[in-house]
C-alpha positions as CSV (number, residue, x, y, z in Angstrom):
1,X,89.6,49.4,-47.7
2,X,91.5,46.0,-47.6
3,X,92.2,43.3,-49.6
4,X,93.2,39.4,-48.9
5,X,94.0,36.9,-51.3
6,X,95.2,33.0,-51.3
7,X,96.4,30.4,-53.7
8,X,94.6,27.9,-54.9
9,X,95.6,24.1,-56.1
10,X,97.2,23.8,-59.0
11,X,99.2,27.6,-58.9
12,X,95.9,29.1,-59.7
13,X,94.6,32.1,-57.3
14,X,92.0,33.9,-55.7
15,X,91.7,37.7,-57.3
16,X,91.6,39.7,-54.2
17,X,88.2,40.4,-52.6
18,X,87.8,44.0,-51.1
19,X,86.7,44.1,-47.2
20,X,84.3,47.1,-46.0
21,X,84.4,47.5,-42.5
22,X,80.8,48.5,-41.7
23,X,79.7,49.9,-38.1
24,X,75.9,50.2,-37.5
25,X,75.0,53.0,-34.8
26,X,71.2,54.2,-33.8
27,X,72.2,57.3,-31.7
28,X,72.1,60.9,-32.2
29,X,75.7,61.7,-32.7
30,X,76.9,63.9,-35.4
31,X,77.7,61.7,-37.9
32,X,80.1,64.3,-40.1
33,X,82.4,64.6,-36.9
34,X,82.3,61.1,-36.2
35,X,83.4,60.3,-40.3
36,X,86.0,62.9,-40.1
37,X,87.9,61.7,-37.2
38,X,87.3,58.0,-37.8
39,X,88.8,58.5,-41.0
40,X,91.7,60.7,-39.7
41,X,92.7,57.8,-37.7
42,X,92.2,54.9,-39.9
43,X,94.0,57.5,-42.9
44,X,91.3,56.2,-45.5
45,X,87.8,57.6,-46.7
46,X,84.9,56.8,-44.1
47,X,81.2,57.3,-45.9
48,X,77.8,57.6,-43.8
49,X,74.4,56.4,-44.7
50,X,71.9,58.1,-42.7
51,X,68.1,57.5,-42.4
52,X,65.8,60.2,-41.0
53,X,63.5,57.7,-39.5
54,X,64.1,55.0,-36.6
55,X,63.7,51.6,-38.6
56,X,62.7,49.9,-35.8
57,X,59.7,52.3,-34.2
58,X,59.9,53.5,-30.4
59,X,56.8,53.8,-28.7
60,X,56.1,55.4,-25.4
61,X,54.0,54.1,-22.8
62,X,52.6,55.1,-19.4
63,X,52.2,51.8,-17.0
64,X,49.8,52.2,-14.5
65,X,47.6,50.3,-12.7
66,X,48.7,46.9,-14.3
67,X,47.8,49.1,-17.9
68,X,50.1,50.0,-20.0
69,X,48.9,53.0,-22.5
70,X,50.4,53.9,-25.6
71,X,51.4,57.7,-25.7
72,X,53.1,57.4,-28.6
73,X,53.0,55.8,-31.8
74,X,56.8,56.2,-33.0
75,X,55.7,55.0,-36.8
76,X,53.1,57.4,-37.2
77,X,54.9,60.4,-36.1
78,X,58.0,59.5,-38.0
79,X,55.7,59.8,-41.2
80,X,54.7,63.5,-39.7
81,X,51.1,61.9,-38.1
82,X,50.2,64.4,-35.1
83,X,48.4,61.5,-34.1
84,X,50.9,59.5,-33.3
85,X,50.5,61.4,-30.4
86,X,48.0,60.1,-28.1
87,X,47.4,63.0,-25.6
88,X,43.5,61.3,-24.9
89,X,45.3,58.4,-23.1
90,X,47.9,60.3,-21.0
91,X,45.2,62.1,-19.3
92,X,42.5,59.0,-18.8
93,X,45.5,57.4,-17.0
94,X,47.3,60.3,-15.0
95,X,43.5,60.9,-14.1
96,X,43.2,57.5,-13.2
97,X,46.2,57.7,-11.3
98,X,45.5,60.8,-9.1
99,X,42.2,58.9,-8.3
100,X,43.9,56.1,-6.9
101,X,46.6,58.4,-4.8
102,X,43.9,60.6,-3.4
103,X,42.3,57.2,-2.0
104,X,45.3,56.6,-0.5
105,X,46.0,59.5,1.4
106,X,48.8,60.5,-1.4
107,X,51.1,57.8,0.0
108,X,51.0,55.7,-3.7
109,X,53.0,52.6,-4.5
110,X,55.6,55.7,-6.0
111,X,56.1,57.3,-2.6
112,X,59.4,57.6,-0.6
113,X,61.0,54.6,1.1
114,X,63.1,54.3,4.1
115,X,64.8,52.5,6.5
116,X,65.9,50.0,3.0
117,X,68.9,48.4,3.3
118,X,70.0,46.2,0.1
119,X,69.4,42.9,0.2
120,X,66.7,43.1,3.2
121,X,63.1,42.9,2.2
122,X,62.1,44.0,5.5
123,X,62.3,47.7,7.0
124,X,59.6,49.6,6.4
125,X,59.6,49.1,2.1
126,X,55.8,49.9,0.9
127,X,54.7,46.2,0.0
128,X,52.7,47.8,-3.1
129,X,56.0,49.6,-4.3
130,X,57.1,45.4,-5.0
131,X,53.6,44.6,-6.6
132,X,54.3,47.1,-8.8
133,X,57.9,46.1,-10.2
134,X,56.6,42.4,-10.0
135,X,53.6,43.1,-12.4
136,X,55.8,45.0,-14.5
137,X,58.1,42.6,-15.2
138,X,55.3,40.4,-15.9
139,X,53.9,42.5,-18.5
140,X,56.8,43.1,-19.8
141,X,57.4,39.3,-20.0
142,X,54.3,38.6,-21.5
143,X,54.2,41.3,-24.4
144,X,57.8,40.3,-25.3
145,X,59.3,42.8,-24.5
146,X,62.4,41.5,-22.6
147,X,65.5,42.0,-22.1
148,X,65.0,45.4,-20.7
149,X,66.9,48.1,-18.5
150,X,65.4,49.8,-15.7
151,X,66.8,53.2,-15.1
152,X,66.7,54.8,-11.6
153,X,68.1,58.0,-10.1
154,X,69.9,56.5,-7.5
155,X,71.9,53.5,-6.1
156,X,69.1,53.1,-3.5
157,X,66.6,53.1,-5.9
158,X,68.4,50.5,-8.1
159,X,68.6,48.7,-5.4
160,X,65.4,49.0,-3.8
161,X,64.4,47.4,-7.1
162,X,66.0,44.8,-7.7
163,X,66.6,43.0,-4.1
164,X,63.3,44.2,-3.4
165,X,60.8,44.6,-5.7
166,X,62.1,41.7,-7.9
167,X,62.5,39.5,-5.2
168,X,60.3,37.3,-6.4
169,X,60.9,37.0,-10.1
170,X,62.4,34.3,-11.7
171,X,63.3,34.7,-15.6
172,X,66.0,32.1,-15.8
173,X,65.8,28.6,-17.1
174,X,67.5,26.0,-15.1
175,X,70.1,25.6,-17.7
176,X,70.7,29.5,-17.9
177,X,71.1,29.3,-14.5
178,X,74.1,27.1,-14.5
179,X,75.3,29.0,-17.3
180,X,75.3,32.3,-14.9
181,X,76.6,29.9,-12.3
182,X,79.4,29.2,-14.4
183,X,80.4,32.8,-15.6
184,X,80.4,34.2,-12.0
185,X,83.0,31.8,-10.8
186,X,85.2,31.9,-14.0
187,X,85.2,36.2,-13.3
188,X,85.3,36.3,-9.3
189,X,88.2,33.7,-9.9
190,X,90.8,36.8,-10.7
191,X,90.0,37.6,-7.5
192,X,91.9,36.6,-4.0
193,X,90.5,34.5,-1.7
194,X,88.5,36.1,0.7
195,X,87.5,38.2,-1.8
196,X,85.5,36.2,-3.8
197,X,83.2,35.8,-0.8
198,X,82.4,39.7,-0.2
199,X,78.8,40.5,0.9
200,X,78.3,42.3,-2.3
201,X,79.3,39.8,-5.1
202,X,77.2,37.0,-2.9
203,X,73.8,39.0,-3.4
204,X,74.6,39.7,-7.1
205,X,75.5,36.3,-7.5
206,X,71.8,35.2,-6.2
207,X,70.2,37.7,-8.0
208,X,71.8,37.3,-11.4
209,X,70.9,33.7,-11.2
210,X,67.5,35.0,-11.6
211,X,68.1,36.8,-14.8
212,X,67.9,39.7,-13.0
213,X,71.0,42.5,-12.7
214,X,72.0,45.7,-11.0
215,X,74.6,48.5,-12.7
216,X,75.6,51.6,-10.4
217,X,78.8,53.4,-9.2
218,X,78.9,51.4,-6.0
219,X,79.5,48.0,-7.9
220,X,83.0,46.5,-7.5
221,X,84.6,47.0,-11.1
222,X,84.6,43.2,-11.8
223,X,80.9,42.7,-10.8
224,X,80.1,45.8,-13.1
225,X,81.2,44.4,-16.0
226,X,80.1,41.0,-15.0
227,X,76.4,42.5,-15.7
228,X,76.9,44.2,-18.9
229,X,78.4,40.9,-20.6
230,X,75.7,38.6,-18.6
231,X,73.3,41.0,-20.2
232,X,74.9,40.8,-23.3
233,X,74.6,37.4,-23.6
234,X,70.9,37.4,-22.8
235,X,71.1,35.5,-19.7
236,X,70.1,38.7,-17.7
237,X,66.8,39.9,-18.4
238,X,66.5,43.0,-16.8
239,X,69.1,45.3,-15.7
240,X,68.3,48.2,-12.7
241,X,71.1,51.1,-13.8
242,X,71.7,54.6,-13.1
243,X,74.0,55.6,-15.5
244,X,72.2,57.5,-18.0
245,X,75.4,58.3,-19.9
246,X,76.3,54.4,-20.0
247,X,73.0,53.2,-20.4
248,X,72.5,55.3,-23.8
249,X,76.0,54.3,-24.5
250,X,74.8,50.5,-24.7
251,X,71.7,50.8,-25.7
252,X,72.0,48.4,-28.9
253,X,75.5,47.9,-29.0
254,X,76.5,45.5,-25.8
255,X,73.8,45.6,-24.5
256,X,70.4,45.2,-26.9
257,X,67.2,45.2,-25.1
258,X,63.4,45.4,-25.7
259,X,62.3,47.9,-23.3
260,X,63.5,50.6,-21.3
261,X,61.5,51.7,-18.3
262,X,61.9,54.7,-15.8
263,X,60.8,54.6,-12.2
264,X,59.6,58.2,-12.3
């Protein structure tokens, strides 16, 4: 605990008003280890308030076929409701699903890509692999559910996504667009000459202007972090990431999003 106190006119003063430092975490840490060692460092007594229920409910879906079906219904099985779980509409749309691959030969809008290089829309990249990501976002858009983080299991993937199948979405405003505008050259700016033109910060600078990022281990440090504080500040929409470590790591702290989708 702290206190601060000031004087008033006429040699009167303010009694001293106690401050409570209060950090707000949803994660699944141990919280006794966590109040222990915070309060060995800060050498005063560190309390927890738990809750054995997500106050804000997280529900599951399945997106298919421009549908998305609820599989879970996070308030009813916090309150112990086995049908919370909705096992009915998993099937009806896996089923659904497998019908549609089997048209196709097994070669769905999920399948392997090749020949992709970033930034390139051409190449042999399955055109109904970017309807999908496309209508996605749209849905996404249109229940609300934005910002949002996409998570892939690979830079190519992340990638693939973004310069690809978002190629043509547009979530920014023309004012949050100067705004990204704006931010880019104030970070690139700690940067040398040349470097400030690099292949790589160009494309991220066209695509963040579109509300629209990409977080993975092959990201100049600068450009990495010039994501996660865009995103932040809610002038990126959606973020393609691979991270899973950092992307639980932000989830509601810098970075507080709607949704969080999987590509598999």
């Amino acid at each position: 605990m702290g206190a601060c106190g000031s004087r008033v006119k006429g040699g009167g003063a303010i009694p001293p008003m106690p401050i409570a430092p209060l950090a707000c975490i949803g994660c699944y840490l141990p919280c006794r280890h966590v109040r222990l060692q915070v309060g060995r460092i800060k050498r005063k007594p560190v309390y927890v308030l738990g809750t054995a229920k997500r106050p804000i409910p997280l529900n599951h879906f399945l997106y298919s076929d421009h549908t998305m079906s609820l599989l879970m219904d996070g308030a009813a099985v916090d309150v112990g409701d086995n049908y919370g779980w909705k096992t009915a509409n998993y099937k009806a749309a896996s089923a659904k699903l497998e019908l549609r691959l089997e048209k196709k030969g097994g070669a769905g809008s999920f399948g392997p890509q090749r020949n992709f290089r970033a930034g390139n829309s051409g190449g042999g990249t399955d055109k109904g692999q970017k309807q999908v990501w496309s209508n996605l976002i749209n849905t996404l858009t249109t229940k609300d559910l934005l910002p949002s983080i996409i998570f892939c299991f690979s830079k190519k993937k992340c990638e693939e996504c973004a310069f690809f199948g978002l190629s043509s979405v547009d979530l920014n405003t023309a004012k949050e667009k100067a705004a990204v505008h704006l931010f880019i050259d104030a970070a690139v700016r700690r940067l040398s000459g040349t470097d400030r033109t690099l292949p790589q910060i160009m494309r991220l600078r066209s695509l963040l202007r579109r509300g629209i990022g990409v977080h993975h281990s092959g990201l100049l440090p600068i450009m990495k972090e010039t994501v996660e504080l865009l995103f932040a500040r809610g002038l990126v929409k959606v973020r393609d990431a691979m991270e899973l470590v950092l992307t639980c790591a932000l989830c509601g702290m810098r970075a507080p999003h709607f949704s969080f989708s999987c590509d598999r």
